[in-house]
C-alpha positions in Angstrom: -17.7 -34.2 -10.0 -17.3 -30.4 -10.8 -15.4 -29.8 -7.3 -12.3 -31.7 -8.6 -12.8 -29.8 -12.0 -10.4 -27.0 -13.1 -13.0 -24.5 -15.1 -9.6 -22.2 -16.4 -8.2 -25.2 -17.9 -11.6 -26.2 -19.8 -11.8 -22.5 -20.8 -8.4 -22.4 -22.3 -10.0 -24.3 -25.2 -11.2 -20.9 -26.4 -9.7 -18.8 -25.0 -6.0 -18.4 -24.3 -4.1 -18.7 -20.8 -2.5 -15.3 -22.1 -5.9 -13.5 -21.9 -6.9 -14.9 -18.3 -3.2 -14.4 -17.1 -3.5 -10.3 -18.0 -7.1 -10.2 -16.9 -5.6 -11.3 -13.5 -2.7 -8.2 -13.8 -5.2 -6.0 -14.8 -7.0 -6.5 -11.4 -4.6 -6.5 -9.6 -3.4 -2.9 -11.1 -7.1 -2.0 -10.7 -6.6 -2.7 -6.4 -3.2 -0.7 -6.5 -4.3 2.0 -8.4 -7.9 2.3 -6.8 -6.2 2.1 -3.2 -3.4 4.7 -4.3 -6.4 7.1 -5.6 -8.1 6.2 -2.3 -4.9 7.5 0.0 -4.2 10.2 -2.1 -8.0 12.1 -1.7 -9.1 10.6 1.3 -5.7 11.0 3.0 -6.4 8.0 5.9 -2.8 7.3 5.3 -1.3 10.6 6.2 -4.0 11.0 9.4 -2.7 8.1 10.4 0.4 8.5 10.5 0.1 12.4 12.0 -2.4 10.9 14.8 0.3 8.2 15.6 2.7 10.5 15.9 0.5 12.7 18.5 0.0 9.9 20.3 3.9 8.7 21.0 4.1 11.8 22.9 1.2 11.0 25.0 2.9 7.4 26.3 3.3 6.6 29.8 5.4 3.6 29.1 8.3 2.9 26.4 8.0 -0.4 24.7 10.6 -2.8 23.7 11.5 -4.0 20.6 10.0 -7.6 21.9 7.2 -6.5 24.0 6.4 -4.5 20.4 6.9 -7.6 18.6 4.5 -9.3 21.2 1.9 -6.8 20.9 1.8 -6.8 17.0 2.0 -10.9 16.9 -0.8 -11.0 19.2 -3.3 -8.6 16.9 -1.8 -10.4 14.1 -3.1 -13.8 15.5 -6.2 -12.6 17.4 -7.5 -9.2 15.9 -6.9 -9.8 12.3 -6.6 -13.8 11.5 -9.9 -14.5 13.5 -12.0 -11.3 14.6 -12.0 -11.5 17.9 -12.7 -7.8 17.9 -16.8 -9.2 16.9 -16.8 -11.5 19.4 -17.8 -15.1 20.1 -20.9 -14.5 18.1 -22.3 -15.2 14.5 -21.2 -11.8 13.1 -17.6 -13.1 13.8 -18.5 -16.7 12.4 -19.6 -15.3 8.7 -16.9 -12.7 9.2 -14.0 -15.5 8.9 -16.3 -17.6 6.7 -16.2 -14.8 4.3 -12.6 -13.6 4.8 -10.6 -17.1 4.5 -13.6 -18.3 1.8 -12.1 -14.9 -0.1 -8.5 -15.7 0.4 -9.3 -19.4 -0.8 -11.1 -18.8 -3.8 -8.1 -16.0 -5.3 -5.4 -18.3 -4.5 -6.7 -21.0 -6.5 -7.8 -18.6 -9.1 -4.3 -17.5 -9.2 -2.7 -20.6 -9.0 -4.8 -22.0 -11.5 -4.6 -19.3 -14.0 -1.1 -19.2 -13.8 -0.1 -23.0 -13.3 -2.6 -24.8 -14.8 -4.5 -23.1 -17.7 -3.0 -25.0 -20.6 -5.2 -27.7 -22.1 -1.9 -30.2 -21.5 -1.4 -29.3 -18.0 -3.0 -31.5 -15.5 -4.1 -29.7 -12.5 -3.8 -31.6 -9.2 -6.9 -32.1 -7.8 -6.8 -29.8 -4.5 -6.6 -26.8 -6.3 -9.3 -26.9 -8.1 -11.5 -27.9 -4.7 -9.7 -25.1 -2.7 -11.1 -23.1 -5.1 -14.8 -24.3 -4.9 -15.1 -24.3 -1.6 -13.3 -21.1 -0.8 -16.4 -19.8 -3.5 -18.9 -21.4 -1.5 -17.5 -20.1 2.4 -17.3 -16.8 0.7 -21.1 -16.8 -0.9 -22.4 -18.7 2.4 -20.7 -15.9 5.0 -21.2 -13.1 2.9 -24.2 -14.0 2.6 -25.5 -14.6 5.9 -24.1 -11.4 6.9 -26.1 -9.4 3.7 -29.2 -11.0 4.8 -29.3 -11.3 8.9 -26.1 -9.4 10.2 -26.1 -5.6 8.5 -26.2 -3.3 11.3 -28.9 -0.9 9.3 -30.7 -4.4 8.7 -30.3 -5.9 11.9 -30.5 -3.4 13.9 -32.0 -0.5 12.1 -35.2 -2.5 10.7 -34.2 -1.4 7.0 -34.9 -4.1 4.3 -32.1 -6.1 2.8 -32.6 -5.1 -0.5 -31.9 -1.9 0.8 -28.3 -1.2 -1.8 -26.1 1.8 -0.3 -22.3 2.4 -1.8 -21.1 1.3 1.2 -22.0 -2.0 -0.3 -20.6 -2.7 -3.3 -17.1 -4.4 -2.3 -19.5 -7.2 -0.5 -22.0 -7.6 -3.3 -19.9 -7.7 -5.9 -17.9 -9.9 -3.5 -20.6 -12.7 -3.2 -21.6 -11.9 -6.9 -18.3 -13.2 -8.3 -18.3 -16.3 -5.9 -21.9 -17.2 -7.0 -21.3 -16.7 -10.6 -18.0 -18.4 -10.7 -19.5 -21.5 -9.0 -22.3 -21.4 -11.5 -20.2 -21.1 -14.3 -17.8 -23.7 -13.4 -21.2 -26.4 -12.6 -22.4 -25.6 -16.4 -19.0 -25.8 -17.9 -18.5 -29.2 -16.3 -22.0 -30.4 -17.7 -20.5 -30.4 -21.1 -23.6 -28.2 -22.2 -21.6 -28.0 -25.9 -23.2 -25.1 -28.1 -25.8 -23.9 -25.6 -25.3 -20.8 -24.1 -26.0 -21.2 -20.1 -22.3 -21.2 -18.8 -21.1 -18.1 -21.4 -23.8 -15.8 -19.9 -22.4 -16.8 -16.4 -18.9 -16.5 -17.3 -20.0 -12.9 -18.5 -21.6 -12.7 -14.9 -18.5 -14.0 -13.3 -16.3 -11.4 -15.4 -18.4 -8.5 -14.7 -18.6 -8.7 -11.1 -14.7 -9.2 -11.0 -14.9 -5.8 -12.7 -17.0 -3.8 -10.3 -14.7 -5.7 -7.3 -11.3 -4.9 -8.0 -12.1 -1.8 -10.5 -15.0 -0.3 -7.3 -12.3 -0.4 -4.8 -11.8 3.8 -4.6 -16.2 3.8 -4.4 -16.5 0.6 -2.1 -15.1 -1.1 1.3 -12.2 -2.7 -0.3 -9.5 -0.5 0.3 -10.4 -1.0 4.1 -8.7 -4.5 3.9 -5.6 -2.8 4.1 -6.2 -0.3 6.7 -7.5 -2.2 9.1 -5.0 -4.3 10.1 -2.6 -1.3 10.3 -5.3 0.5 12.6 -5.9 -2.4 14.8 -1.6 -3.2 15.3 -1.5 0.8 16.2 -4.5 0.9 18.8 -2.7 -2.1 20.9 0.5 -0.5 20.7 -1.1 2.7 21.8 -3.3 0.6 24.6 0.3 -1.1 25.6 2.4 2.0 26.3 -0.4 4.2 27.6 -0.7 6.6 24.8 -4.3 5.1 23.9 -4.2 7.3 20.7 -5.1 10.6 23.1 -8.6 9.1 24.5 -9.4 9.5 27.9 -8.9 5.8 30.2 -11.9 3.9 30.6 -14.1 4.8 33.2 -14.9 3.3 36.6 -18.7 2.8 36.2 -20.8 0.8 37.7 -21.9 -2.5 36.1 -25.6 -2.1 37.2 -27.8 0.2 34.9 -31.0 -0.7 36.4 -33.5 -4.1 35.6 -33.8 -2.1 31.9 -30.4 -3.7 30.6 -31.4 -7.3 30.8 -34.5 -7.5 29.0 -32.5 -7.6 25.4 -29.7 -8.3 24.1 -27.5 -5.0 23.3 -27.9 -4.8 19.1 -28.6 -1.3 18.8 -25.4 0.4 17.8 
């Protein structure tokens, strides 16, 4: 079964662990320096920072180091390891199919690469199905949110084949899923000089290209801000700065018969 298989060890037969190892460095120098660039012109970083500032000197209440620690353990655990900022809904579901499918899939790439890429070495047989199936969470939740979840799909009525810039970091995302899981099928059908799982490892190299060398163009870069923006707006929400908005106000919960006929999806 091709789930238990280790494609970077069967690869290693022609070309060397030493190749895949640098290709890994070489994206991972491709996220630092895209992500650098992206600070450096964009300048979220120091906007950040400057509005964080501001907003300390707008608190009603000082926080402890523990009711801090409390605060940022919380988002940790709630806003950034399962979403809860979507919701109970299916936005949230392909959001954490996507996200831990993601974080599945590079680990074992890693791990793999790095640990288990000679043609001696004999990979244990979890890595190579973390890897699969992290592929497959990813390419299923991405996905279902490319298809049925976009907001200008969804809730715009614009066609999914509709390609903005915007979306490059999640189609390049699901492309290198896809092609890797493709690639690794064929390789394991022992397919010998035929020429069907070279064109998708071409595929599968390619896409890693446009994700981790697209990160200044695309969404990637975001990964990193937004758990720092989401730990600063609870602080802020906890001692009363609320990053200088105004405090919710008290309205009404009845708009009129109007606001049940739908559910809210235009945003």
């Amino acid at each position: 079964m091709f789930l238990i298989n280790n494609p970077f060890a069967i690869l290693s037969e022609t070309v060397s662990p030493i190749f895949m190892q640098s290709f890994v460095i070489l994206m991972i120098a491709l996220v630092v320096i895209g992500t650098l660039v992206d600070i450096i012109h964009k300048k979220n970083v120091k906007y950040f920072f400057e509005n964080a500032k501001k907003a300390k000197l707008s608190a009603t209440k000082k926080l402890t180091t523990s009711e801090r620690i409390g605060v940022i353990s919380k988002t940790i655990i709630s806003d950034i390891a399962t979403t809860s900022e979507l919701g109970a809904g299916k936005r949230r579901v392909a959001h954490v199919l996507g996200m831990y499918g993601t974080i599945l899939f590079w680990v074992g790439s890693v791990i793999m690469i790095f640990c288990y890429s000679n043609q001696s070495s004999n990979t244990p047989s979890f890595w190579p199905i973390i890897w699969h199936v992290g592929a497959i969470m990813t390419v299923v939740g991405g996905g279902w949110f490319w298809f049925f979840l976009r907001v200008d799909v969804y809730s715009e009525a614009q066609p999914w084949y509709r390609i903005i810039k915007a979306d490059l970091f999640v189609l390049a995302l699901i492309a290198s899923s896809l092609f890797g899981l493709i690639w690794s099928y064929l390789q394991s059908m022992n397919l010998g000089d035929r020429w069907d799982d070279k064109v998708f490892l071409v595929l599968y190299i390619v896409a890693n290209l446009v994700l981790f060398g697209g990160v200044y163009w695309s969404k990637f870069a975001h990964m990193f801000y937004k758990p720092g923006a989401a730990i600063q707006k609870n602080l802020a929400e906890a001692d009363g700065s609320r990053d200088n908005l105004p405090p919710e106000a008290d309205a009404p919960k009845q708009f009129g018969l109007g606001i049940t006929r739908e559910n809210p999806k235009h945003y």
